[in-house]
C-alpha positions as CSV (number, residue, x, y, z in Angstrom):
1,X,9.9,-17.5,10.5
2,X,9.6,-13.7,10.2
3,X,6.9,-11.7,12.2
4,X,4.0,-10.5,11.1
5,X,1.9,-8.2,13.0
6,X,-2.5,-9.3,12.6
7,X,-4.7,-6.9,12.1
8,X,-8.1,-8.3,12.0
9,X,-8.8,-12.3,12.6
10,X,-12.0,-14.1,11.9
11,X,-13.4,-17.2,10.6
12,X,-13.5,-15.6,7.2
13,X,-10.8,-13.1,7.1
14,X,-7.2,-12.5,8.3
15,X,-5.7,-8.9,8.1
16,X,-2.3,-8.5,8.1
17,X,0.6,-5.3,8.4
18,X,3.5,-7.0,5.6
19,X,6.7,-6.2,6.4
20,X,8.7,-3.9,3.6
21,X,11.0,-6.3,1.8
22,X,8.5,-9.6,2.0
23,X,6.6,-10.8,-1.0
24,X,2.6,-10.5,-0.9
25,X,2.9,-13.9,-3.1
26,X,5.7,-16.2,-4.3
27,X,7.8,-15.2,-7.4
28,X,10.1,-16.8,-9.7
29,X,12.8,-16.2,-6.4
30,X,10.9,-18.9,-4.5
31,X,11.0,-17.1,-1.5
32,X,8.7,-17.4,1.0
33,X,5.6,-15.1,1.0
34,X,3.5,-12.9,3.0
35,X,0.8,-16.0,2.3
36,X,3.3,-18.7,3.6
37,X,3.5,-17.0,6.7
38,X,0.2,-16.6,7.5
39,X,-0.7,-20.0,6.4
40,X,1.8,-21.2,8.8
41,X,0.1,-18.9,12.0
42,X,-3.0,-20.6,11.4
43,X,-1.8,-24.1,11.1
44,X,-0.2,-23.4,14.3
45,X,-3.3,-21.5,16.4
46,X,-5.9,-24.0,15.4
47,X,-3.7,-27.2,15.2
48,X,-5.1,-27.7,11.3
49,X,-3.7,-30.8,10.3
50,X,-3.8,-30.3,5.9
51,X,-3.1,-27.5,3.9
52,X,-4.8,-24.2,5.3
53,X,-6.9,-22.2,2.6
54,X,-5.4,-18.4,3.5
55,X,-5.6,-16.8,-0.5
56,X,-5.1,-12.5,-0.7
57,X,-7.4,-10.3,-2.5
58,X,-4.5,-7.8,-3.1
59,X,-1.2,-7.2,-3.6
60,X,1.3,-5.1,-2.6
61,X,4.7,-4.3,-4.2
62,X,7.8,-6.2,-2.2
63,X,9.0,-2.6,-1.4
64,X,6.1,-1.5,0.3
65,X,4.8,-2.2,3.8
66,X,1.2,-2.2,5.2
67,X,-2.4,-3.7,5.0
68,X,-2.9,-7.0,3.3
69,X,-6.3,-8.7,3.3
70,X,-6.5,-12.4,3.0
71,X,-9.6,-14.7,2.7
72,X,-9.2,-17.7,4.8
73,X,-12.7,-18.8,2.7
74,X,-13.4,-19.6,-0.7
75,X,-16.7,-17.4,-0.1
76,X,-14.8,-14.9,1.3
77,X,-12.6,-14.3,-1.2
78,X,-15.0,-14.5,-4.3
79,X,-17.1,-11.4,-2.6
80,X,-14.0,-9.9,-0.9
81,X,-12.4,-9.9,-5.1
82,X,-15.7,-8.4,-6.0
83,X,-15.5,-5.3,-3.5
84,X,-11.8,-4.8,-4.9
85,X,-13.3,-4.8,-8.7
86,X,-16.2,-2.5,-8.0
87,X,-13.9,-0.2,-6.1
88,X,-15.7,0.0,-3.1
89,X,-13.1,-1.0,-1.0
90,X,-11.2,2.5,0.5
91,X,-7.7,2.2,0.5
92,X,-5.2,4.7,1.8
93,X,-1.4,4.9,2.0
94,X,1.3,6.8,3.5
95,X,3.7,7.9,1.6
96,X,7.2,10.5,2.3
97,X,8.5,12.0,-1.0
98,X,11.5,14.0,-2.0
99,X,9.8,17.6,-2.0
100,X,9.4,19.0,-5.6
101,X,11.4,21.6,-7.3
102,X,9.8,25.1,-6.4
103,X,7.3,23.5,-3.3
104,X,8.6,25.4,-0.3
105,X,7.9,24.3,3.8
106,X,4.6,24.2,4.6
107,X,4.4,21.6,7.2
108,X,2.4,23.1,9.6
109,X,-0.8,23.2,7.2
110,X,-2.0,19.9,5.5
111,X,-3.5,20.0,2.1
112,X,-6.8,19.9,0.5
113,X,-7.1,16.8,-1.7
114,X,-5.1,16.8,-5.2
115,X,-6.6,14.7,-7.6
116,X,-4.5,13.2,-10.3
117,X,-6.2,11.6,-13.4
118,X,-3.4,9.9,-15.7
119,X,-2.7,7.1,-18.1
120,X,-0.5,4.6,-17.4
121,X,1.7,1.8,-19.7
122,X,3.8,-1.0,-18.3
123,X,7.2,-1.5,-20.1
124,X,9.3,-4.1,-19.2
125,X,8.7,-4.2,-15.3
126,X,8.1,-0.1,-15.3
127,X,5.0,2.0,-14.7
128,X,4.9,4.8,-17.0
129,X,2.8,8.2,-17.2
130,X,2.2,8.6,-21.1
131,X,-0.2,10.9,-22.4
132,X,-3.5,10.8,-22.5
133,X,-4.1,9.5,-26.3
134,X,-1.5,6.9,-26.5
135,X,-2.7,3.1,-25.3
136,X,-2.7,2.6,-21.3
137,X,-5.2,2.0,-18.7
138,X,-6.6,5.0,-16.5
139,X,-5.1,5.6,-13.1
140,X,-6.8,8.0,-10.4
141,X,-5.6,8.6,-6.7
142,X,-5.6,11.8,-4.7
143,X,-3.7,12.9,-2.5
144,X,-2.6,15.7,0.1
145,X,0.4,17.1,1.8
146,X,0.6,16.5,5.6
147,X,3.9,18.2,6.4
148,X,7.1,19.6,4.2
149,X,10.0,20.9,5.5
150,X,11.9,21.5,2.1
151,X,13.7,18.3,1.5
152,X,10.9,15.8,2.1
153,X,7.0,15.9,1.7
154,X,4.8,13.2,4.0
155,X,1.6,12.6,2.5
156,X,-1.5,10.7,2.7
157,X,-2.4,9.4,-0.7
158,X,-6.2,7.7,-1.3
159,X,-6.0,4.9,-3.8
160,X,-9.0,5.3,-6.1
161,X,-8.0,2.6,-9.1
162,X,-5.3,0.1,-8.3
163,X,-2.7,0.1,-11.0
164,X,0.9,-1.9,-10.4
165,X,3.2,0.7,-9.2
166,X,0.6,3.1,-9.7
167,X,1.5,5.7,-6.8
168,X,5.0,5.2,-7.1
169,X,4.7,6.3,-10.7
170,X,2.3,9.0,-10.5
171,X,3.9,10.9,-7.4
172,X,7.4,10.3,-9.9
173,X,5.4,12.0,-12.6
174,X,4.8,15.2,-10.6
175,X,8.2,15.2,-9.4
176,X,8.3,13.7,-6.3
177,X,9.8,10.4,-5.9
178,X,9.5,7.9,-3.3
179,X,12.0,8.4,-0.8
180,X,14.0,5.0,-1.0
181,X,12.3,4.6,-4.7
182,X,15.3,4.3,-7.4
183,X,13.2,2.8,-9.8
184,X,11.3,6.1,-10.2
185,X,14.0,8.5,-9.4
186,X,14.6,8.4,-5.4
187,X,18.9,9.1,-4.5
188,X,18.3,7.1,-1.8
189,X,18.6,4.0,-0.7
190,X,16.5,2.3,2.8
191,X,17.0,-0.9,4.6
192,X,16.5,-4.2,3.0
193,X,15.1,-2.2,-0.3
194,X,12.2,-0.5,1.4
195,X,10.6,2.2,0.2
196,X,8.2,5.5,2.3
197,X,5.0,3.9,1.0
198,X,2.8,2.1,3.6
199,X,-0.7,1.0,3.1
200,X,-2.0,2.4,6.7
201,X,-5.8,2.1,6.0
202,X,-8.7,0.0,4.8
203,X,-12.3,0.1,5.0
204,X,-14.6,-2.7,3.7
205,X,-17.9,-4.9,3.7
206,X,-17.6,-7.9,5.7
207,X,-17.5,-10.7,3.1
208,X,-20.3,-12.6,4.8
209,X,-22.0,-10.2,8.0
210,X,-22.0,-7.4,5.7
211,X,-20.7,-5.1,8.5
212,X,-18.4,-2.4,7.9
213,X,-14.5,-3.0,9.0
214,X,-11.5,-0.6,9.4
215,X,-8.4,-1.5,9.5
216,X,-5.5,0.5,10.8
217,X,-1.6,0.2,10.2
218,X,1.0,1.6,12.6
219,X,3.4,4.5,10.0
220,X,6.7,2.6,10.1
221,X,9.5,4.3,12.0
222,X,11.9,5.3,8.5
223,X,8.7,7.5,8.0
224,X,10.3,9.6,11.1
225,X,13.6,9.0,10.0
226,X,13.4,11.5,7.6
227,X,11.7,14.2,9.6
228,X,9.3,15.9,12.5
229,X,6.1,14.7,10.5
230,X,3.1,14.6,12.5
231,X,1.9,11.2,13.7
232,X,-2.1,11.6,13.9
233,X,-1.7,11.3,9.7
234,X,-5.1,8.9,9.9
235,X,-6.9,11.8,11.3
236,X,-6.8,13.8,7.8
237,X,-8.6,10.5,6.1
């Protein structure tokens, strides 16, 4: 059974940090998920004999690492689903790009925020930017620059709409790639098919006190691996 790292456990809720290269839910593979592992945690802490209700309100590409919330309600995940439609959910990833053509090193000065208003079509099992009168849905994130040192940008990116493969196709679009991202144009290749894109944020409503809860992510070490970024990133959300 792989490791998981918990977040943020309650009665209604369990928070997890999903390893780059698990599944947020089962696919045609049959693989185990994200969800089979947690499900298999609580069995275990709380001696539930039965199936354990543990259902996500999100996903996150296989590639990607970070933040996934899971209802371990039925309550819970009907309001948790409607914070996630209404967008009131803040979400904010890390994310290490090949530096674009032209950008030169700036990494001891972060960025304002860059918006980046889009449209986006799925083809075949690809995001794509097309323009803004052909048929897609709208995609919105911002995002700014952290560090650069000329071969790799490290940014903080805030999730505004959530779109599949919407950041790894809109930072593509602008010229800069994922690092470890060959589906949208990265050289490189990471361990186990990760990619530099880690959900390290989340702040939401409490499904049932209504209180506010944050939830941070520790930035994965093959952020580092490709330079001297600075480590307080959360400090610029």
């Amino acid at each position: 059974m792989a490791t998981i790292t918990i977040l943020y456990e309650d009665n209604h809720l369990l928070v997890v940090d999903k390893p780059a290269g698990m599944l947020s839910q089962k696919d045609h593979t049959g693989e185990d998920s994200v969800i089979e592992y947690a499900k298999a945690y609580l069995k275990e802490k709380y001696n539930k004999p039965g199936n354990v209700f543990c259902a996500p309100v999100h996903r996150l590409d296989r590639q990607v690492s970070g933040i996934i919330i899971m209802a371990r309600t039925s309550k819970a995940a009907g309001r948790m689903h409607g914070q996630f439609y209404e967008r009131s959910v803040e979400k904010y990833y890390a994310a290490v790009a090949h530096t674009a053509m032209g950008q030169g090193d700036d990494a001891s000065h972060a960025s304002d925020w860059i918006g980046l208003k889009q449209k986006l079509s799925r083809q075949h099992d690809t995001t794509l930017v097309v323009a803004d009168s052909a048929p897609g849905d709208d995609a919105e994130l911002a995002y700014r620059v952290i560090g650069r040192d000329g071969v790799f940008t490290f940014l903080l990116v805030k999730l505004i709409t959530g779109k599949k493969h919407q950041i790894r196709a809109q930072l593509a679009s602008i010229g800069m790639p994922i690092v470890g991202d060959i589906k949208y144009g990265s050289q490189m290749t990471l361990a186990g098919g990760a990619i530099c894109l880690h959900a390290c944020y989340a702040r939401f409503t409490h499904p049932t006190q209504k209180t506010e809860v944050r939830v941070l992510a520790d930035i994965p070490a093959r952020f580092f691996d490709c330079g001297d970024f600075p480590r307080d990133i959360l400090s610029h959300v």
